[in-house]
C-alpha positions, 0 to 999 in steps of 0.5 A: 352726352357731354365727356369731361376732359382735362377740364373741358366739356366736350359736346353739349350740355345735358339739361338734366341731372341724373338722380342720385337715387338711380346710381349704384350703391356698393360698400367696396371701392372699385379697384382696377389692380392697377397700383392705385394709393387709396385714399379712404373718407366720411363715415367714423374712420378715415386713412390717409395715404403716406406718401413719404412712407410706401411711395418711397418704398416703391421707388427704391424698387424701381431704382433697385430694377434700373441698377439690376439692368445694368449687371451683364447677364441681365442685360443680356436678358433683357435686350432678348425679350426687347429685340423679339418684342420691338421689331423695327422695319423702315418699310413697315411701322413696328406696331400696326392699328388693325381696325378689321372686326371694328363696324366703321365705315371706311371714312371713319376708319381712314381718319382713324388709321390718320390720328394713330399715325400722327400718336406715333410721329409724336412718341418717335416711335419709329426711332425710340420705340425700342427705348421706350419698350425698354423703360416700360420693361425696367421700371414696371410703369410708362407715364406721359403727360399729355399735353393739349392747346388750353385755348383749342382743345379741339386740336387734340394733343399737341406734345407728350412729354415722358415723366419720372415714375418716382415722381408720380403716383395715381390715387383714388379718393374713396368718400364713403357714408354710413348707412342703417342696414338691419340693426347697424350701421355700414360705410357704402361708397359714396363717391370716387375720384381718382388723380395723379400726384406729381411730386418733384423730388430733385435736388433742385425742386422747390418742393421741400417735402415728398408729401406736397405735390401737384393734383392732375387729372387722370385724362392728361396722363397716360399711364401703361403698367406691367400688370404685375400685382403684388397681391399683398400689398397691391403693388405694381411690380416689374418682370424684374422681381422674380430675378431680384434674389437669383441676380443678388445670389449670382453677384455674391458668388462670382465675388467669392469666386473671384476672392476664392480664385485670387488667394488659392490660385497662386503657388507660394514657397516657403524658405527656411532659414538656418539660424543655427544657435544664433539669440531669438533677437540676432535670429529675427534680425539675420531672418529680415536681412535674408528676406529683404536681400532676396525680395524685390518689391519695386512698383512702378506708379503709372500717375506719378511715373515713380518708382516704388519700394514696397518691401516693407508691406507683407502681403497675404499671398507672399512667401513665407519666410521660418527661422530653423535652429541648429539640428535641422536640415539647414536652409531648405525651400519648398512649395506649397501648392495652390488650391485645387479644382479652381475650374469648376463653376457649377454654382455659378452655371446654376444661378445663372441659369435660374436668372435666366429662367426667373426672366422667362428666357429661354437657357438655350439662348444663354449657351453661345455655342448652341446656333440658329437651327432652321429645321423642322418645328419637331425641332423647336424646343418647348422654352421657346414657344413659351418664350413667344408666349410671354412675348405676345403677353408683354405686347398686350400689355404695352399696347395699352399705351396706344389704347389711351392716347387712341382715345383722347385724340379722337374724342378731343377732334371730335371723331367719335363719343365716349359711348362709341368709343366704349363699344368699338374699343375691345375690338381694336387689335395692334399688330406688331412686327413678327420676327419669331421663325419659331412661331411661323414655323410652327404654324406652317407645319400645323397648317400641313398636316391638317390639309393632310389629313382634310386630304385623306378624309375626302371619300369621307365627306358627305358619307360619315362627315360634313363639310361643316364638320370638317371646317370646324374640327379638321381644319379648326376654323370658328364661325366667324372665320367661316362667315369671313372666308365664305365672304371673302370666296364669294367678293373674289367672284367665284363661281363655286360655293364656298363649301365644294371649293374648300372639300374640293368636290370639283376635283381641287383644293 
C-alpha cells in the first residue's frame, strides 16, 4: 500500500480506490488531546480558527513559562528534574533503542539500531540533550522541521531544524455534511485534514498579520508536547502551571519583606529642640539651622567621581527633628526602636515550599543541610519515590520525539511500511540512563527479601505449593518473564530444568 509523505508516494501505486461506502462514518471529530485548533466546515454552521485571538493567549503562556525559569527557586527545581531525567555518559548514550520484544530478525533490526544512532547525531544529543529536554520542559512543546532532498526523498532526513513554539500551531480541518437520521438532519464527519500553520511574528517578518502563515504538512514536523490538557479549553499547558500562582505569591512577599525589613529594620532618634518662646516663624528657622548643622548628607557619585550634598531631601527612615517650648525638659534625644521579630520567615518558607511541591520536587531537596543518605531503602522517604515516578513519566513523554523521527527515517529508506511500522511500534522501548540510587536501592532490598522468603518456603514446594506458584506470586514473574528465563536457562546450556534450577531441588539457588 502506497504511504504518502511530504508530498511523495512511497511504494507503488494501488490500482483501485477504495469505496467510500466502506469508511467509517462517525458525527464526532477525532481528537487525539494533543492542543489541536479545530477547524469546523459544511453542513449549516461553520467556525473558523481565531488566530490572532487564542493563539496568542497561548503564547503569552509560554512566554509567561520561559520568564518563571528564570526566578532562582524554580530554576533550582527545574535543573532537579533535568539532571535525574537526562543523564549524559560519554561511555554510553543517554537514551538507548531497546528493540527486545520487537519480531525482527537480527539484520533489520541492525539497520534499525543504525537509523536511531544517525536521529541523534543529527539532534546532538550527546552534547545538547540536556538543553533540549529543558525547552521541551519549559515551553510545554518541542517542534522540528524535517527537512529531506526534494529530488531523493529516499535519502531520509537530511537536517532538523528547532522551530519557535510561538510560531507555529497544528490545526485539524473537520469538513462535515448533513445527513437524514429519523425525522432530522445530523452533521457526520465527512473528512479531516490535519497541518500545521507557521506564522513569523518577528519584527523582521514579511508577514504583517499573526492570521497569514505558511500551510505545512504534518509529516515534515515533528511535534513532542507534555500531555498535559487543560480540559476546558483543550490546551496544551506545561508542568509549570501549577506553580504559576505559588511563584507569583512567592515574588510578592519576598518584596513586601524586603520593603518590610528595610523601613522597620533601622533604629531612628528622635531630637527635640528647646525653642523657648521663640515666634512659630524664628522657631522653625532656629529648628532647620540645628538640623542642617548636625546632618551630614554627602554622597559620593561613582560615574561622575562627584561629591554630593544631599541635605535638602528628607528621607523616610531619617531622623525626626520636633520643636519643644519653653516649660518642657529642654533639648532632649531619644530612640525610637526598630520593628521587631524581623527574622522570622514563615510565610516565605511555606510558599517555597508549595513551589516546590506544585513541581513534584521533593522539599527535602530544598533543604541544603539535609545530605545524600546511602542507607537502607527503609530509609528513603515516600516524595522520593514519587519523584522517580514523575521522572519515568516525563521520559515517556519526551521520547515520543525519537517515536516520530524513528518513523519517518525508516519508511523514507525504505526499511520497512507503514503497516509494519503500525504493528511493531508499541513494542519499541528507550531506554534512558539510570542515576536514581533510590530506585536501585529499592529494588536490590525488594529482590532480597523475596529470595528470603523463596528460601524459607523450600520444604513447602511440591507439598502445599507449586514451583509454578512460587515464580508467579513469591518471586513475581509474569508468563512472558517466565517464558524468557526458561529460554535464556536452556540457550546457556544447562543441564538442569529450568524449574529444579530455580527452587533449588538440586541443592542450589
Amino acid at each position: 500500500m502506497p504511504i504518502q509523505l511530504f508530498g511523495y508516494t512511497i511504494g507503488k501505486s494501488s490500482p483501485v480506490e477504495p469505496q467510500e461506502s466502506k469508511k467509517q462514518v462517525s458525527f464526532v471529530a477525532p481528537d487525539s488531546y494533543d492542543g489541536t485548533y479545530t477547524l469546523e466546515t459544511g453542513g449549516v454552521f461553520g467556525t473558523l480558527v481565531d488566530f490572532s485571538g487564542s493563539v496568542r493567549d497561548e503564547n503569552n503562556l509560554i512566554m509567561q513559562y520561559r520568564n518563571m525559569s528564570l526566578f532562582p527557586e524554580v530554576d533550582q527545581a527545574i535543573e532537579d528534574i533535568i539532571n535525574e531525567s537526562i543523564i549524559l555518559d560519554k561511555d554510553h548514550k543517554p537514551v538507548k533503542l531497546d528493540l527486545e520484544s520487537v519480531d525482527l530478525s537480527d539484520g533489520i533490526k541492525n539497520k534499525i539500531y543504525d537509523e536511531y544512532d544517525g536521529i541523534l547525531r543529527m539532534l546532538e544529543f550527546h552534547r545538547k540533550g540536556v538543553d533540549l529536554f529543558r525547552r521541551w520542559y519549559i515551553d510545554s512543546k518541542l517542534y522540528y522541521h524535517i527537512v529531506i532532498d526534494q529530488d531523493n526523498p529516499q535519502k531520509g532526513i537530511k537536517e532538523l531544524r528547532a522551530i519557535d513554539p510561538v510560531k507555529i500551531k497544528k490545526v485539524r480541518k473537520v469538513e462535515k455534511e448533513q445527513r437524514h437520521v429519523g425525522t432530522g438532519k445530523v452533521p457526520f464527519v465527512k473528512k479531516v485534514e490535519e497541518f500545521y500553520v507557521y506564522t513569523d511574528t518577528s519584527k523582521d517578518s514579511v508577514y504583517t498579520t499573526p492570521t497569514s502563515g505558511i500551510k505545512i504538512s504534518t509529516d515534515s514536523i515533528c511535534y513532542a508536547h507534555s500531555g498535559v490538557i487543560d480540559l476546558s479549553t483543550k490546551r496544551v499547558v506545561g508542568y509549570l502551571q501549577k506553580a504559576i500562582r505559588p511563584t507569583n505569591m512567592l515574588r510578592q512577599i519576598e518584596d513586601a519583606v524586603v520593603i518590610y525589613r528595610i523601613s522597620r529594620a533601622p533604629e531612628r532618634r528622635i531630637f527635640y529642640i528647646d525653642v523657648g518662646n521663640l515666634p512659630k516663624n524664628k522657631a522653625e528657622q532656629y529648628l532647620r539651622d540645628i538640623m542642617n548643622r548636625y546632618r551630614n548628607k554627602l554622597t559620593y557619585d561613582a560615574g561622575t567621581g562627584e561629591i554630593k550634598d544631599g541635605r535638602n531631601h528628607l528621607h523616610m527612615l531619617e531622623d525626626f527633628w520636633l520643636p519643644r517650648r519653653e516649660g518642657g525638659r529642654g533639648t532632649e534625644i531619644t530612640t525610637l526602636d526598630g520593628g521587631q521579630n524581623l527574622g522570622e520567615m514563615e510565610d516565605v518558607e511555606y510558599l517555597l515550599k508549595k513551589v516546590y511541591r506544585s513541581l513534584n520536587v521533593p522539599i527535602s531537596r530544598m533543604e541544603a543541610e539535609n545530605g545524600f543518605n546511602m542507607g537502607r531503602s527503609a530509609e528513603i522517604t515516600r516524595d522520593e519515590v514519587k519523584f522517580y515516578k514523575f521522572i519515568e513519566k516525563l521520559r515517556m513523554r519526551f521520547s515520543d520525539m525519537f517515536l516520530q523521527l524513528l518513523r519517518v527515517q525508516l519508511i523514507l529508506k525504505g526499511v520497512m511500511s507503514q503497516e509494519d511500522w503500525d504493528k511493531l511500534s508499541p513494542d519499541i522501548k528507550f531506554n534512558f540512563n539510570q542515576d536514581s540510587y533510590f530506585s536501585e536501592l529499592k529494588q536490590t532490598e525488594i529482590l532480597k527479601d523475596r529470595l528470603d522468603i523463596l528460601t524459607q518456603m523450600e520444604e513447602y514446594v511440591g507439598k502445599y505449593y507449586s514451583t509454578d506458584w512460587i515464580r508467579k506470586n513469591v518471586l513475581q514473574q509474569s508468563e512472558e518473564e517466565i517464558m524468557q528465563i526458561d529460554a535464556q536457562i536452556q540457550k546457556e546450556g544447562s543441564n538442569l530444568e529450568p524449574e529444579e534450577d530455580m527452587m533449588g531441588q538440586e541443592g542450589e539457588y
